[in-house]
Structures are given as structure tokens and as C-alpha cells.
N, C-alpha and C positions, 0 to 999 in steps of 0.2 A: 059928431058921428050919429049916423039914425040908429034905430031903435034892430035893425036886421043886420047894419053892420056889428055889433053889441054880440047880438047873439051868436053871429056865424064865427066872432073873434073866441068866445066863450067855449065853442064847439068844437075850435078848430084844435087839432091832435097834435100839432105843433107847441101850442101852448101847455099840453098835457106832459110831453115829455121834455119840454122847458121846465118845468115846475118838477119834476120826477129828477132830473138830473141835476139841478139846487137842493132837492132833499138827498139824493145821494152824494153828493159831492161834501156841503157845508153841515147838512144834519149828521152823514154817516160820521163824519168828523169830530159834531159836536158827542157825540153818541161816546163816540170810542174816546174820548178825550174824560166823559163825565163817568163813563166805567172804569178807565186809566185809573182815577183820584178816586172812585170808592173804593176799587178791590186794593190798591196798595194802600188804603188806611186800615181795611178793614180785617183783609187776608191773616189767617192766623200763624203768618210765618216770622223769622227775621226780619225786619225794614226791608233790607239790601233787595232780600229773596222773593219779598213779597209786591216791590217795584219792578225786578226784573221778568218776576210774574205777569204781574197787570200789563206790562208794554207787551210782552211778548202777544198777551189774549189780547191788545188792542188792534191788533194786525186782523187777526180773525172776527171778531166784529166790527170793523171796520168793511171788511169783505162783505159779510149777514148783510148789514146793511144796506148798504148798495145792491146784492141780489132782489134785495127786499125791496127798495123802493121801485125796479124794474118788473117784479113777479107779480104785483098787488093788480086786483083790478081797475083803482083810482090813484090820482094821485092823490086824493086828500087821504086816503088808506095809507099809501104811503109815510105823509108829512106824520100822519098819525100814529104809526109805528114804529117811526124814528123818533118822534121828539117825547110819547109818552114815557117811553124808557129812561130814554135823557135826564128829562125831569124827576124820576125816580130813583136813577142814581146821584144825580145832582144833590137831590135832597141827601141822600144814607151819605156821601160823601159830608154834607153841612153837619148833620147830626154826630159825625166824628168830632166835631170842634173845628175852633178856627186855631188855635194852638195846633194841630198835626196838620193843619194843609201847608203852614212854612217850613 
């Protein structure tokens, strides 16, 4: 490929909302999945109360998300404010123990 086909591929808005609907599809996923596993370890309720919790709030950020990755005005803003969170809950999740994630 030449050096203008690169660039017009780079440019092209196609590719922008390629990338914006893989963040909101697998990020919003990964997102809602890594808040599922923090807030029912973390939640200050019953087990039972505090899982039926977290799923119920993963429906709604799961939505956020996906707003999010279409509302931003890049995609890398996007991938950015799907996967920093992720990683943030990921971790408060880990910092529970690996005894309460089975």
C-alpha cells in the first residue's frame, strides 16, 4: 500500500465507527461485567442482595457505555473511557481476594 492509501485508510470514518462499535459492543461488556464482580463482592449487603444488585446496575452501565463510546469525539476517547473504568474495577474486584470471586 502507498504512503496516501495509509493515510486516507486512517482517515477514513468508516474505520472510526468500526472501532467505536467494538468499544461499545466487547468494552461495554467488558465494563459491565468488571462492575458485576466488584460491586457484588464489595456491596454492603447480603451476598444474595448484593449480586442481584450488581446484575440489575449492569444492564445500566452497560447502556452508559455504549452512549459513551458513540457521544465522545474520538474513538480513542472512547476505547479510553471504557477500558479505564474496567481496569479500575477489575482491580477493586482482585483486591476482594481470589477466595470471594468463587
Amino acid at each position: 500500500m502507498s504512503r496516501l492509501s495509509l493515510q486516507r485508510l486512517a482517515a477514513s470514518p468508516g474505520l472510526g465507527v468500526a472501532s467505536r462499535t467494538v468499544a461499545a459492543v466487547f468494552g461495554g461488556y467488558a465494563l459491565a461485567a468488571c462492575a458485576t464482580t466488584a460491586l457484588a463482592l464489595w456491596l454492603p449487603a447480603a451476598p444474595a442482595t448484593a449480586v442481584i444488585t450488581a446484575n440489575l446496575l449492569s444492564f445500566l452501565i452497560y447502556t452508559v457505555a455504549v452512549l459513551w463510546a458513540f457521544a465522545t469525539r474520538t474513538a480513542t476517547r472512547a476505547w479510553a473511557g471504557i477500558l479505564a473504568p474496567a481496569l479500575l474495577l477489575a482491580a477493586l474486584a482482585w483486591l476482594a481476594g481470589p477466595e470471594n470471586l468463587l
